[in-house]
C-alpha positions as CSV (number, residue, x, y, z in Angstrom):
1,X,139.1,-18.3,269.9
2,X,137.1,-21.2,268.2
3,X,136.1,-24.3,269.6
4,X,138.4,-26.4,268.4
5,X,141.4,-24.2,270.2
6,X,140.0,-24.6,273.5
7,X,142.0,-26.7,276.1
8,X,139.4,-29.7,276.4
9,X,138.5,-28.6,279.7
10,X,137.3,-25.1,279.0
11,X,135.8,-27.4,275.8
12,X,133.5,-29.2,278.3
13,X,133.2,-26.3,280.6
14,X,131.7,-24.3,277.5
15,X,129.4,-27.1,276.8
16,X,128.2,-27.4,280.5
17,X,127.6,-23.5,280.3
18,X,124.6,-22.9,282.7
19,X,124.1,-19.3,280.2
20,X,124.8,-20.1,277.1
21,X,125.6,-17.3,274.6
22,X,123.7,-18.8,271.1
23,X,121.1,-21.3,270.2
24,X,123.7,-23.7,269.3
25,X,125.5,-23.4,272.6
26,X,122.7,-24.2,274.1
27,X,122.0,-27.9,271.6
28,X,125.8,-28.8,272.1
29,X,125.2,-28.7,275.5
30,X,122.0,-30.3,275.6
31,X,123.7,-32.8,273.2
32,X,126.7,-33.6,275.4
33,X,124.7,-34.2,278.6
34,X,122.7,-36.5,276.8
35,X,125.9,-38.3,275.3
36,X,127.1,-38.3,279.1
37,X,124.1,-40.1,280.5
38,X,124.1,-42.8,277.6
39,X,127.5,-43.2,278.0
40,X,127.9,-43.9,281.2
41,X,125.6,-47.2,280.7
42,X,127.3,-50.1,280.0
43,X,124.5,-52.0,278.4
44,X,123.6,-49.4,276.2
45,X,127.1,-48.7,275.0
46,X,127.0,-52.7,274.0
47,X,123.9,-52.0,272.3
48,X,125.6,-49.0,270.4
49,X,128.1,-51.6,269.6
50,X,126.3,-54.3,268.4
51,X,124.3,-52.0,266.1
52,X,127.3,-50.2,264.5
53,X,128.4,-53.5,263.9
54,X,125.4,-53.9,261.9
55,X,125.9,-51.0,259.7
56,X,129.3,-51.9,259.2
57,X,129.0,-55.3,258.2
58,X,126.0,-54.1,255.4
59,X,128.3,-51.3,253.5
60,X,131.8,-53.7,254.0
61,X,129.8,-56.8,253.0
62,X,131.2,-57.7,250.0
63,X,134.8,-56.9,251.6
64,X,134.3,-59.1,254.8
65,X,132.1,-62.1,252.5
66,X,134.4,-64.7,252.0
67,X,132.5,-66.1,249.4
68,X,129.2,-65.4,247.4
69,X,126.1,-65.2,249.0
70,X,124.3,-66.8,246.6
71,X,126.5,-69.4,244.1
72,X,127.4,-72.3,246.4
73,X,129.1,-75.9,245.8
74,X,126.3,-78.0,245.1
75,X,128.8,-80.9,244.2
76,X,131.4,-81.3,247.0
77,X,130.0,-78.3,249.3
78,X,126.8,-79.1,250.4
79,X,126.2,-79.1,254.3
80,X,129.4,-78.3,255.6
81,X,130.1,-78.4,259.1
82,X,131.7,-75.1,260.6
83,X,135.4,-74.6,259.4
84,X,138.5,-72.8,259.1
85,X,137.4,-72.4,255.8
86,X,133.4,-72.0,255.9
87,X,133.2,-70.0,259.3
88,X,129.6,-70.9,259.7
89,X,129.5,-73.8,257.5
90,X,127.2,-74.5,254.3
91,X,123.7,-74.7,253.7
92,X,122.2,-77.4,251.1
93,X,122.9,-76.0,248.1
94,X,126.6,-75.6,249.6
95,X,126.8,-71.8,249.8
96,X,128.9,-70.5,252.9
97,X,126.6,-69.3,255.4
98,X,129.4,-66.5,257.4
99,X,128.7,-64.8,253.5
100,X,124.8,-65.1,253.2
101,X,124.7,-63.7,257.2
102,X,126.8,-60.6,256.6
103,X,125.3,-59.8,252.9
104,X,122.2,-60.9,254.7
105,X,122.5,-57.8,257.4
106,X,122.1,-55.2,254.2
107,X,118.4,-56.4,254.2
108,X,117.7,-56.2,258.2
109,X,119.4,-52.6,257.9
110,X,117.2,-51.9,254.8
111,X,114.0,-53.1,257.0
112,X,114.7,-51.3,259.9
113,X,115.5,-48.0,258.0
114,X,112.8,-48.1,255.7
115,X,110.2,-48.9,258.8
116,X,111.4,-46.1,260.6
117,X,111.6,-43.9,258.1
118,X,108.0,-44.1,256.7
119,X,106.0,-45.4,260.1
120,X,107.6,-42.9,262.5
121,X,106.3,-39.2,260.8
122,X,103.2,-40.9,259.8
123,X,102.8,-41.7,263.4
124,X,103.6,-38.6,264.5
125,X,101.6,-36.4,262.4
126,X,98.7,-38.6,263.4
127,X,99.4,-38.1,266.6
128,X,100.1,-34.4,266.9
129,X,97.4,-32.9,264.3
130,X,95.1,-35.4,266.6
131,X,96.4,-34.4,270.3
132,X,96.3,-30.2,269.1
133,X,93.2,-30.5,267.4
134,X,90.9,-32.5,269.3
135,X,87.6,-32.9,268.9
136,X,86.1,-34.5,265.8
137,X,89.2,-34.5,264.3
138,X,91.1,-36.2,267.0
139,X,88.3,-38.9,267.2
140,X,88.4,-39.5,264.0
141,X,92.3,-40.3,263.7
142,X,91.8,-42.1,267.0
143,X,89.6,-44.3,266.0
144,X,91.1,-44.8,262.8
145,X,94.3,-45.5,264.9
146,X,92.3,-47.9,267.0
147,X,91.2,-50.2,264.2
148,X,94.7,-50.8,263.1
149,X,95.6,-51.0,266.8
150,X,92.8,-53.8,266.9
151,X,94.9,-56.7,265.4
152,X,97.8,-58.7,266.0
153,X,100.9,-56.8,264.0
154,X,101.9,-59.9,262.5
155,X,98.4,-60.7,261.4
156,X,97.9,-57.5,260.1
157,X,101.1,-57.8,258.3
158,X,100.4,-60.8,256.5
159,X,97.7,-59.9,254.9
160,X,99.0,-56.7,253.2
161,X,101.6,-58.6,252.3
162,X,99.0,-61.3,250.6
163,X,97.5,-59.2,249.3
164,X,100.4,-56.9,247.8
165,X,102.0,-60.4,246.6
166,X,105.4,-61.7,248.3
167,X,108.4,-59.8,248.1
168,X,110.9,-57.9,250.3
169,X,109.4,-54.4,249.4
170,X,106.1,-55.4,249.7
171,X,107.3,-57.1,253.4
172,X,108.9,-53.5,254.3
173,X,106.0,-51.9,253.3
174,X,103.2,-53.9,254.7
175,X,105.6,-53.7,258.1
176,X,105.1,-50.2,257.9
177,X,101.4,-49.6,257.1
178,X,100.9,-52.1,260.3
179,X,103.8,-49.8,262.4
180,X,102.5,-46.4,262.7
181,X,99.4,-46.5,265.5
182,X,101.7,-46.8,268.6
183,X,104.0,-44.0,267.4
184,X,100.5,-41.9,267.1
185,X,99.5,-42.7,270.3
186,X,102.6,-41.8,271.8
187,X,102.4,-38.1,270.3
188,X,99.1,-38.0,271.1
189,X,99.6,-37.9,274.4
190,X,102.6,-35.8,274.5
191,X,100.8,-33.3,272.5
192,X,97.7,-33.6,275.0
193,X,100.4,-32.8,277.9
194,X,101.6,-29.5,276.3
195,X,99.5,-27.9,274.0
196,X,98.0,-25.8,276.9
197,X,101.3,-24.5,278.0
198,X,102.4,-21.1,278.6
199,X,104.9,-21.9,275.7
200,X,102.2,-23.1,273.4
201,X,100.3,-20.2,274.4
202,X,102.9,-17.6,273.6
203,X,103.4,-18.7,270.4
204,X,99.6,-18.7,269.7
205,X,99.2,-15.2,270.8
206,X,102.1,-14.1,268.3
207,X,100.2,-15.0,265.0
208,X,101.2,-18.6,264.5
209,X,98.8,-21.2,262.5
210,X,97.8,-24.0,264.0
211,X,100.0,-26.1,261.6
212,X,103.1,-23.7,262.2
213,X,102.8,-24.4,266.3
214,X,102.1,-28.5,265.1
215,X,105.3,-28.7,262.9
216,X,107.8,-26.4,264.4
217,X,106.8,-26.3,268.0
218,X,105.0,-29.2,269.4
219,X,106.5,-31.9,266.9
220,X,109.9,-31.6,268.3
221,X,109.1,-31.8,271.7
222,X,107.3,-35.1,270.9
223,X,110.8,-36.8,268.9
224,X,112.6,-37.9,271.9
225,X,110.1,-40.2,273.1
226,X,108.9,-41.4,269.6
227,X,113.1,-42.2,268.9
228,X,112.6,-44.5,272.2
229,X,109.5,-46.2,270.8
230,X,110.9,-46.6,267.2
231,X,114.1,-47.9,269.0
232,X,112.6,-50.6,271.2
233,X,110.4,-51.2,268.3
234,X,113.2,-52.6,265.8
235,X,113.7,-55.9,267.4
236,X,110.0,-56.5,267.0
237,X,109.6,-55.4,263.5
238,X,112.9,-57.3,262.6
239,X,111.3,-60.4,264.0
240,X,108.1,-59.5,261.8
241,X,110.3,-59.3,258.7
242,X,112.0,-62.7,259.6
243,X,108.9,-64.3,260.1
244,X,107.4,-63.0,256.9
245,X,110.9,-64.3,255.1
246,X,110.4,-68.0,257.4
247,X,107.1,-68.7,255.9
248,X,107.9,-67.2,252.4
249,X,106.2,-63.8,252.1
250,X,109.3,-62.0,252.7
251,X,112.5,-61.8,251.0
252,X,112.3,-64.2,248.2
253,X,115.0,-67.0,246.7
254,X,118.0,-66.1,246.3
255,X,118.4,-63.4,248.6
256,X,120.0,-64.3,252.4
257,X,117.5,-63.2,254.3
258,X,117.5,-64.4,257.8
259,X,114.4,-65.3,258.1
260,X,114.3,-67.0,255.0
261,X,117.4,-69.1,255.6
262,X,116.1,-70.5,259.3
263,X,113.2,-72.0,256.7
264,X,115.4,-74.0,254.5
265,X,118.1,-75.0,257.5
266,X,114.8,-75.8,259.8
267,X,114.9,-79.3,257.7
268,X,118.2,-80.5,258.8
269,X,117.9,-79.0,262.4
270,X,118.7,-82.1,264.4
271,X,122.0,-83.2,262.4
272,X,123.0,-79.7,260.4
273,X,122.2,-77.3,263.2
274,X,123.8,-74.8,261.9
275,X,122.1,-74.5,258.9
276,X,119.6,-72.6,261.3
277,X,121.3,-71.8,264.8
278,X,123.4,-69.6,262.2
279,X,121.1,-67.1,261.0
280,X,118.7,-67.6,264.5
281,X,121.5,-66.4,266.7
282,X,122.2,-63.3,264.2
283,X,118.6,-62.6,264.8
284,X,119.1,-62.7,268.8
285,X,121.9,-60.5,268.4
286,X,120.9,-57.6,266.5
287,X,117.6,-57.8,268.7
288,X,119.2,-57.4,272.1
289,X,121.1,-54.7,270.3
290,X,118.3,-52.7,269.5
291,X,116.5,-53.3,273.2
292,X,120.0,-52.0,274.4
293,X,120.3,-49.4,273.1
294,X,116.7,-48.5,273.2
295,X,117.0,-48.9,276.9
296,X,119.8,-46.5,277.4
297,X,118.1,-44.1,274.9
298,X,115.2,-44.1,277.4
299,X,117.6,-43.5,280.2
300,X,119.2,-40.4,278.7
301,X,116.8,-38.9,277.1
302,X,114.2,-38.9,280.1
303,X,114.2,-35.2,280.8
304,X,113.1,-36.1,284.7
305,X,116.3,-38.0,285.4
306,X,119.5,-36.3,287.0
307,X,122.6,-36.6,285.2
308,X,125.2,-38.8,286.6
């Protein structure tokens, strides 16, 4: 009988299997349990929500625009106050700010992603090769870590960026460069914790290299917490991004970057507050999303807390 004919209580009953029968028994339980724990926390399910509202709102943008993010009414459209028809109102070159906020979410998506994507491994190859190794090797990466881990992020940030010239790409990637030493540190110490286990041990004493037992032993082990880190991390970094766009760096004109837009509306805060309250309070949301749901990730993926 497949899966899929089960009633859904022998379903769940197969997934809370205390002997499962295959490997992948075993990860749809572990999986489940997991999904259980998150689940049951309110605050992390809101964070779930606000960031899948993120991702839906960057691939349906140009369905849910109502106009173009960047051609505006200069003549009759300029400063707007919130509508029926301009949800958010204008800006001062009259283009509907609702439109520039969701196309807008495509390049906070496209920051976050790319960060995580290229600071995370590096971090955690760092880490491991360091934490296994030791030794010369681990000193050297440490205090190579160390250095980075010696100035402000944002500081460090901006001057990649100067000196890789303005630009979104060049924002993502100096964010990146400047990302990686906590996400080392944090395998690090995971690897320090278990690469003298029995496990560890066991797979030594079969023939593995020491780059097998790195990569397919003791990186995995390390990916829960570093998906915590990385998680917490993104309302940090997409602060870093909007600060690079506020002072020009980032994004450039025309694109509807957040950051960007709070510089030009920051001129006609006291009487057009929305100009900047607009893309600031998009900001705060996707933010507390990402805390959210990095604090329910944290919850349920803590191996030392009891389901409930």
């Amino acid at each position: 009988m497949s899966l899929a004919e089960r009633s859904p209580m022998s379903r769940r009953d197969w997934l809370l299997s205390e002997r499962p029968a295959s490997r992948w028994q075993a990860r749809f339980g572990r999986a489940y349990v997991t999904w259980r724990r998150f689940a049951a926390n309110k605050l992390a399910m809101l964070g779930l929500s606000i960031i899948l509202a993120l991702v839906f709102a960057a691939l349906f943008a140009d369905q849910l625009a109502t106009y173009s993010p960047v051609i505006g009414d200069l003549k009759n459209g300029r400063l707007l106050a919130p509508s029926a028809q301009h949800w958010f109102g204008t800006d001062d070159l009259g283009r509907d700010i609702y439109s520039r906020i969701i196309h807008g979410s495509r390049i906070t998506l496209f920051v976050v992603a790319l960060v995580a994507i290229v600071a995370a491994p590096i971090g955690l190859l760092v880490g491991t090769v360091a934490g296994y190794a030791g030794g010369w090797t681990d000193a050297v990466l440490m205090r190579i870590t160390d250095i980075f881990l010696a100035f402000p992020h944002l500081i460090l940030a901006l001057a990649f960026v100067a000196a890789l010239g303005p630009g979104i790409a060049n924002a993502v990637l100096a964010i990146a460069i400047t990302s990686w030493p906590p996400y080392a540190r944090i395998a690090r110490a995971e690897t320090l914790t278990i690469r003298n286990s029995d496990y560890i041990k066991a797979v030594r004493l079969m023939g593995a290299s020491p780059w097998r037992i790195v990569l397919r032993h003791i990186m995995p082990l390390c990916i829960s917490s570093l998906i915590i880190r990385v998680t917490l991390d993104m309302a940090g970094i997409i602060l870093i991004a909007a600060g690079l766009g506020f002072i020009g760096l980032g994004a450039q004109p025309p694109l509807p970057e957040w950051g960007a837009m709070i510089a030009s509306g920051r001129r006609f805060i006291l009487d057009q507050w929305w100009v900047a309250a607009a893309p600031g309070f998009a900001i705060l949301i996707v933010s507390l999303g990402f805390n959210l749901l990095g604090d329910g990730l944290r919850d349920a993926l803590d191996p030392h807390s009891g389901d409930h």
